[in-house]
C-alpha positions in Angstrom: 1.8 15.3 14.5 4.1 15.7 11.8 2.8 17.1 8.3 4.6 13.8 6.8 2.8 11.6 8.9 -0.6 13.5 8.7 0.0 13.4 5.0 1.1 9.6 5.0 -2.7 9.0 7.3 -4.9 10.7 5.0 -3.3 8.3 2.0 -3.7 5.6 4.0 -7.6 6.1 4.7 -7.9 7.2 1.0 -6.1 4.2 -0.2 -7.8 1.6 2.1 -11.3 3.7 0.6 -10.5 3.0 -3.0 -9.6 -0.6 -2.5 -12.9 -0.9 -0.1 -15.1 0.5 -3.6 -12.8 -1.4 -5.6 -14.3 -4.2 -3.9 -12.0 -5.7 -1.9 -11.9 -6.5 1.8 -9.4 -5.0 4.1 -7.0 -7.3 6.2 -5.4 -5.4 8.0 -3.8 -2.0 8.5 -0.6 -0.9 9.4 0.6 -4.1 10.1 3.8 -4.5 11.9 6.6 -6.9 12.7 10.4 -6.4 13.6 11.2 -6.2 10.1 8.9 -2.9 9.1 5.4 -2.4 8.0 2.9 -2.9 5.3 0.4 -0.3 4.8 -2.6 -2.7 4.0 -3.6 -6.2 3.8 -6.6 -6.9 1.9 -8.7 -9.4 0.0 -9.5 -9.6 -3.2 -11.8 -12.3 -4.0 -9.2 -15.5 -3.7 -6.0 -13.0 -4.2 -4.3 -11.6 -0.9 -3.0 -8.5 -1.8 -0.4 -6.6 0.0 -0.5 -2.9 -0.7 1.9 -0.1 -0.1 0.6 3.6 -0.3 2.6 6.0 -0.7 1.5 9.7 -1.0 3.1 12.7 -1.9 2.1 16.2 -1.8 3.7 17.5 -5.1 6.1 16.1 -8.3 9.1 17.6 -7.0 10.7 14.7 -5.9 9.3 12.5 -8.4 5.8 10.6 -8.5 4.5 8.8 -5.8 5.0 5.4 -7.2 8.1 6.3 -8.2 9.4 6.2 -4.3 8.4 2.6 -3.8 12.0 1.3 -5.1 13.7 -2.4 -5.5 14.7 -1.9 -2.3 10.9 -1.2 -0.9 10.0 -4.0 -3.6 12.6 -6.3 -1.9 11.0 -5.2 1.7 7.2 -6.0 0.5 8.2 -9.6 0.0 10.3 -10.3 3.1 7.5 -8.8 5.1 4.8 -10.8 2.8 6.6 -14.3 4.0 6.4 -13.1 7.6 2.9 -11.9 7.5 2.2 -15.3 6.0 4.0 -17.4 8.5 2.5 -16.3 11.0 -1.1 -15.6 9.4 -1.3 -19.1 7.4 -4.6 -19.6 4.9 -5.4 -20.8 1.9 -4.9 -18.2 -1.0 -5.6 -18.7 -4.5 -2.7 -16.3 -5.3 -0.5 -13.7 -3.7 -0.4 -10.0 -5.1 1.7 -6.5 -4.6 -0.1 -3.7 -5.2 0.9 0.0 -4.8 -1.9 3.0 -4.4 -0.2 6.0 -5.3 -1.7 9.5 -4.7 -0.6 12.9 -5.2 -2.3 15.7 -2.5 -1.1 19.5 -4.1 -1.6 22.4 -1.8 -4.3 23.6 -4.4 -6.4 21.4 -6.8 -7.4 18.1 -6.6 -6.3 14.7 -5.2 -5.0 12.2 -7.6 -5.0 8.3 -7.3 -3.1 5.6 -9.5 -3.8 2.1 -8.2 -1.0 -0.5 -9.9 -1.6 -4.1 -9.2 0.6 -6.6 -9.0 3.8 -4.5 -9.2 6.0 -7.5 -8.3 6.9 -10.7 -10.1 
């Protein structure tokens, strides 16, 4: 396995933790259509919230939040209408949210959790 994709796992589980003892419910992971990917699906009392990690292991290219992008924005919500076309339900209110996390070499792990990045 690639360090990029080992990297991208451990936010993932670290991510999906953080939302689990933020009190939400996870959906879904990694869930997949022709069109790409989104990291996690999760509940959040009546809010379904669709949340892309992203995870970076130093500042040199920027913060991890940073990377998620109009274009990734734009992304998130053509994959959001998918998802919910084909997973119809009665939601009080649709959210983005991004966990960002920063993984140096040396020192500890840092998490920002931004909700509803997207208007």
């Amino acid at each position: 396995m690639r360090v990029k994709d080992a990297l991208g796992q451990y936010g993932e589980r670290v991510a999906a933790a953080h939302l689990i003892d933020a009190g939400m419910s996870i959906i879904e992971t990694n869930w997949r259509c022709v069109a790409g990917e989104i990291d996690i699906i999760a509940s959040d009392g009546r809010a379904l919230v669709f949340c892309e990690v992203k995870t970076r292991s130093s500042l040199a290219f920027g913060s991890p939040a940073a990377a998620v992008t109009w274009v990734k924005q734009r992304r998130m919500r053509e994959l959001a209408v998918r998802y919910l076309a084909e997973n119809p339900g009665k939601w009080g209110e649709i959210r983005f949210d991004v966990v960002a996390i920063l993984r140096p070499r040396t020192g500890a792990t840092t998490l920002e959790h931004l909700r509803d990045v997207l208007s």
